[in-house]
N, C-alpha and C positions, 0 to 999 in steps of 0.2 A: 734494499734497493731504493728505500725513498719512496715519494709520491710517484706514480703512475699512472695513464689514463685507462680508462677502460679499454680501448683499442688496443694496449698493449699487453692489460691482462686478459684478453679474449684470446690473442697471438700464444702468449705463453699456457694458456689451459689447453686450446690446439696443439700447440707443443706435447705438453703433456700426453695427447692420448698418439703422439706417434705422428701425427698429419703433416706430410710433407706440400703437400699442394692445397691452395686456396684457388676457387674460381671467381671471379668477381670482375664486374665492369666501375671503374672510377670512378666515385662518387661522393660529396661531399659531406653526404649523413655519415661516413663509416672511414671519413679521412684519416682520421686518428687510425684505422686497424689498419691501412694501405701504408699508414707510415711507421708502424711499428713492425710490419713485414719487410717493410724498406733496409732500414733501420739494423733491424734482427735475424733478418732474415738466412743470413750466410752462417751466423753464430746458431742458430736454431735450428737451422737447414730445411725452410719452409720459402716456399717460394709463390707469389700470386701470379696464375693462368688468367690470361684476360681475351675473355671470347669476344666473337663480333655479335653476339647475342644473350641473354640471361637465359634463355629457354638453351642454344648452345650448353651453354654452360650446364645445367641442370643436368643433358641430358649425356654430355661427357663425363660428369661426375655419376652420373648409374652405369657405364660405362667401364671406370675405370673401378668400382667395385668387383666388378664381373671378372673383371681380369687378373684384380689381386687381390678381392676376398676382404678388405681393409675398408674401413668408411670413408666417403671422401665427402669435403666443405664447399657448400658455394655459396656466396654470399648476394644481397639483392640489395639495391635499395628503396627506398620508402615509395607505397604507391604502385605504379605501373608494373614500374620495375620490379618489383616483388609478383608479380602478379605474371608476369614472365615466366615464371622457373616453374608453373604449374604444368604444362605440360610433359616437362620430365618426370616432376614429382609422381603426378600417378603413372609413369610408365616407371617409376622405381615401386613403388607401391606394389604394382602385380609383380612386378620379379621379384620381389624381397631384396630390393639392394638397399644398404643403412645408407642415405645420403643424410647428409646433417645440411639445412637449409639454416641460414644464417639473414636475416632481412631485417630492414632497419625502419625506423619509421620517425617523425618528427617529433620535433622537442616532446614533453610530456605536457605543458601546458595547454598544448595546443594540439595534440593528436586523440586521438580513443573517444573520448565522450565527450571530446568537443568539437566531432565531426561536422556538428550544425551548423557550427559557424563558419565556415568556409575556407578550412586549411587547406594550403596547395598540397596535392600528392599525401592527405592521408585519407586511410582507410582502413574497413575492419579487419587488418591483416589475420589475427588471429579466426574468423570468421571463415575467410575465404582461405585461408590453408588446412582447415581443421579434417574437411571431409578427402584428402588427400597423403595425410601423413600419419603414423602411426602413433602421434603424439605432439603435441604443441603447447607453449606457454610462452609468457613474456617477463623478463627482469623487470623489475621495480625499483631495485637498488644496484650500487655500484657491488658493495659487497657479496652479493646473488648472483656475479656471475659467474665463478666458479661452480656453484651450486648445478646452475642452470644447465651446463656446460656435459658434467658430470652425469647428469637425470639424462641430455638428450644421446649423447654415447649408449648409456647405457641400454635405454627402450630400442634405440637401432640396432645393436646388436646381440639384443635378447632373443630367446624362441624366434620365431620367426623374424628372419629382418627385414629393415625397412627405411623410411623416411620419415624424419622427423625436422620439427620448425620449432626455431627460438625469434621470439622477435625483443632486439631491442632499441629503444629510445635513443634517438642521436645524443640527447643532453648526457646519458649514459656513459655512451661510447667517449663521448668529450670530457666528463669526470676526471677528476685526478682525485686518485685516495691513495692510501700508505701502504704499500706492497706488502708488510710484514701484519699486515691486518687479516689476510685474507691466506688457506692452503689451499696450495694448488696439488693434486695429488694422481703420481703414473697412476696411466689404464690398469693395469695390475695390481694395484693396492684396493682400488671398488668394485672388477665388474668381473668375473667368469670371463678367464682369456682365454685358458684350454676348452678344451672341445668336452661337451656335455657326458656323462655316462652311460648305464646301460643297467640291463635288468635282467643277470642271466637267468632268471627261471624262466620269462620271457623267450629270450635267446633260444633257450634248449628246444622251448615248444615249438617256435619258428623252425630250428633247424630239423626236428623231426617231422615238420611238416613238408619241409622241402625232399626231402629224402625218401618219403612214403608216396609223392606224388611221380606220376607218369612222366605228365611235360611242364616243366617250369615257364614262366616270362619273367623275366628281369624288366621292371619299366619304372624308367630313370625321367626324374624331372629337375629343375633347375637347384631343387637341396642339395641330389649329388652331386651336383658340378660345381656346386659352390663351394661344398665341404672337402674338393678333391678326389674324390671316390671312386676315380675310374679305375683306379689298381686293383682294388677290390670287388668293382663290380667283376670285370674281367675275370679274376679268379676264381670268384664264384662258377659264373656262366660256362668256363674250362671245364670246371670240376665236375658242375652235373649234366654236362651237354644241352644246354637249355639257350634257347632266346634271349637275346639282349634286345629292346627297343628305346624307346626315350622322346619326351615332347621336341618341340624346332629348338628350345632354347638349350634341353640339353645335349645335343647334338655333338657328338666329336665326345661323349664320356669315355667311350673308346673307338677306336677306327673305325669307320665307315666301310674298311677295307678288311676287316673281321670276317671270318666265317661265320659268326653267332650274330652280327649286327645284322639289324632291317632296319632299313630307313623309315622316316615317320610319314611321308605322304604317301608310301607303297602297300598297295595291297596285303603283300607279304605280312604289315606291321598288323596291321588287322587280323588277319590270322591265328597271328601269335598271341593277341591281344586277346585272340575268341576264342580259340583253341586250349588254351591253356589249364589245366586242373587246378594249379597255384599261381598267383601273381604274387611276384614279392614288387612292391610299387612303393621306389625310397626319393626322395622328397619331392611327393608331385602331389597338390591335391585331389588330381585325377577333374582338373575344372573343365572349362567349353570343349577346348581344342582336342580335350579325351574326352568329350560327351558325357561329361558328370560320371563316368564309369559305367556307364549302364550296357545294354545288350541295343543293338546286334554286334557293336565293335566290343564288347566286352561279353563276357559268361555270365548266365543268370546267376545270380547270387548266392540262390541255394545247393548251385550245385559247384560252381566257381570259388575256390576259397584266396582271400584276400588275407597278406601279411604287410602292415604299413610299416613306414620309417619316415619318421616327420621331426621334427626337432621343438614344432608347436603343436601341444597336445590338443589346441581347438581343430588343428587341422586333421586327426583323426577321425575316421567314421565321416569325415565330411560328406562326401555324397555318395558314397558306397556300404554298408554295412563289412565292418574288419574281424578278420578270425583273430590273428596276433598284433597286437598294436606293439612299434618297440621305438620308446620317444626316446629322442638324443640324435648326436652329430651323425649322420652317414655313414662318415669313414670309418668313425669307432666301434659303432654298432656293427658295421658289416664285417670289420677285423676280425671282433668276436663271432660273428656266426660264421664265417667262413672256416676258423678255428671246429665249430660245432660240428659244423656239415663235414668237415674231413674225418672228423671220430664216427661218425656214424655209417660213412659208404667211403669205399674207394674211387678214386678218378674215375669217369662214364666215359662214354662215349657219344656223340653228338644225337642227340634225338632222330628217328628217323623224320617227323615231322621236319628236322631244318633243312634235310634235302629238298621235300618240298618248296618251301617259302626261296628257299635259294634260288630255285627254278623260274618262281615265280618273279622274283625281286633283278634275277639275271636277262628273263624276255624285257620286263619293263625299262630296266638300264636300256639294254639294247634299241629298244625303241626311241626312247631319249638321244641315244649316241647316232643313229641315223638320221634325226631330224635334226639334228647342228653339223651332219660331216661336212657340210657343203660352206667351208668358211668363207667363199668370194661371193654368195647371194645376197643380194639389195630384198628388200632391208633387212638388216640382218636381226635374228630370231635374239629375245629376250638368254635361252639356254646358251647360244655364243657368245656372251658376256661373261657369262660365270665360265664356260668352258675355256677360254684366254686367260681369264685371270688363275684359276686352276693351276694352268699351262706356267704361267708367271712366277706367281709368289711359292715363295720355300714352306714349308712343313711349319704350322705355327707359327704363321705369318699373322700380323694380327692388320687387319684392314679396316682406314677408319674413311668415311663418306660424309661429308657434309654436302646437304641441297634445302634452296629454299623453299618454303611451304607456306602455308597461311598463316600459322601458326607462331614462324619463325623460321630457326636454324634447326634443322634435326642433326642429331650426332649419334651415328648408330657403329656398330663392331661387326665383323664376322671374320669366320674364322676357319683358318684353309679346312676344306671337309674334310682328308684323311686321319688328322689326329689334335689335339687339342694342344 
């Protein structure tokens, strides 16, 4: 291909790992990558999204992970601007979504350790994205940034995912070097694309524990939902007549509209959460919003037995002590044990416990649904909002909200309650 700028071999390593969307506001440190998108764009079939904010952007790019499981790019530039995308960034962080942050910074002569002298818009980017991202570094050369490229793919979508920062040097981005200097290489030639494995001796123990136990809970965190798992959890929960619960985020793993589903701010969920002999709890750390797992919303430990499904093995035993640990994908692992659990009992029957919770989680509805019947009252109740749009949007509607904050532009999802 001849000499290149680095803008253009940043575009085509993007290419490489699949990335169809760049988020990015116009800017003259990273011209060279806006114009090789331009450019290439239609041949590569990448396109740049341009928010009315960086924080926007950031926080549409965790966003659109959520919704397709895939990384997505947003680019910043040097300074402020960079310094923008941090509030999406840790709101990627806690969900584990791989955003790859992309931010630029000035020449090299005149950025990093020559802060003192009074560069316009530099800073210790590296510094202030570090406590934020699951990983960060900066290219030093033109030829490193495939390299770079490569490493931050890969830590986003390791073990647990996440956010990670490249920063590179406009001088960089502005390079021309020899295309045939450098490999650019598909996602599939360096990094684990299929879904992790499994450990049946593991499995088997899991699934005779589920089978020996009274009343199960099924409690589902944002792993499941990212891994796809709601096929499986469902089938499980069919199988041995047991509770399905789940955090706010992962909401909709199966229908709202389930006989086995309890909702996460209802009573009902507690219950299930307390009541229970066995938790099987697949990708949740069981953090704030579950009370660290502990009791009254959870069973004492000693007597409560915990089986995890985590995909990052640090996130085992986190804050609960674990009978079965079974690290890998969700979907895969629960394949296999759903497999296990059919060899060892026949189809159940629904616990009698779920009549209860049912009861319980149907007066609560009810009470809800009487306090919004009255759609012509001033002012109208926060629950009339959600119940119009309800009303509105189709099955898997995907709803997106922008409002401004202090902060910026928030950009958040949700998603019709009955199914995902």
């Amino acid at each position: 291909m001849g000499d290149i700028t680095g803008g253009e071999l940043l575009v085509r390593c993007l290419h490489a790992e699949g990335v169809r969307f760049v988020h990015g506001i116009t800017d003259g440190t990273y011209m060279m990558v806006i114009e090789a998108i331009e450019r290439l764009g239609r041949e590569l079939n990448i396109r740049l999204i341009v928010p009315r904010h960086e924080a926007a952007a950031a926080h549409a790019c965790d966003a659109y992970t959520r919704i397709t499981g895939e990384p997505a790019v947003v680019l910043a530039c040097a300074g402020p601007g960079a310094a923008n995308l941090l509030a999406g960034l840790m709101c990627a962080e806690a969900e584990g979504s791989p955003v790859v942050a992309i931010t630029t910074t000035r020449r090299s002569d005149i950025s990093d350790s020559y802060i003192h002298q009074g560069g316009m818009q530099v800073s210790r980017h590296l510094d202030i994205f570090k406590a934020a991202v699951k990983w960060n570094g900066k290219v030093d050369h033109w030829t490193r940034i495939p390299d770079m490229v490569r490493h931050a793919f890969r830590v986003a979508m390791s073990g647990r995912p996440g956010p990670v920062h490249i920063l590179i040097p406009e001088n960089i981005i502005n390079e021309k070097g020899d295309a045939d200097s450098v490999r650019i290489w598909n996602a599939e030639r360096y990094r684990v694309i299929d879904s992790a494995g499994y450990d049946p001796a593991a499995i088997r123990r899991a699934a005779k524990m589920l089978v020996e136990a009274d009343l199960v809970n099924i409690h589902c965190g944002n792993g499941a939902e990212r891994s796809g798992a709601g096929k499986e959890v469902q089938q499980m929960a069919e199988h041995l007549g047991c509770a399905v619960t789940n955090t706010i985020r992962a909401r909709g793993i199966i229908s709202d509209e389930h006989e086995l589903c309890f909702h996460p701010t209802c009573l009902s969920r507690i219950m299930a959460n307390s009541q229970a002999d066995v938790v099987l709890a697949v990708g949740t750390r069981l953090g704030e919003l579950n009370m660290w797992g502990k009791p009254p919303m959870w069973g004492e430990p000693e007597k409560q037995r915990l089986i995890q499904i985590d995909t990052e093995p640090t996130n085992i035993g986190l804050n609960r002590p674990v009978d079965v640990a079974l690290v890998g994908d969700a979907r895969v692992i629960l394949t296999h044990l759903v497999d296990a659990v059919k060899g060892f009992t026949a189809k159940r029957e629904p616990h009698p416990k779920i009549a209860e919770f049912r009861i319980l989680q149907d007066d609560w509805q009810r009470e809800l649904d009487e306090g919004v019947a009255d759609m012509e009252r001033t002012p109208m109740l926060t629950g009339q909002i959600l119940k119009a749009c309800n009303e509105f949007f189709p099955l898997k509607a995907i709803f997106v909200m922008a409002a401004t904050r202090p902060c910026g532009i928030s950009i958040t999802i949700s998603l019709k309650r009955s199914d995902r």
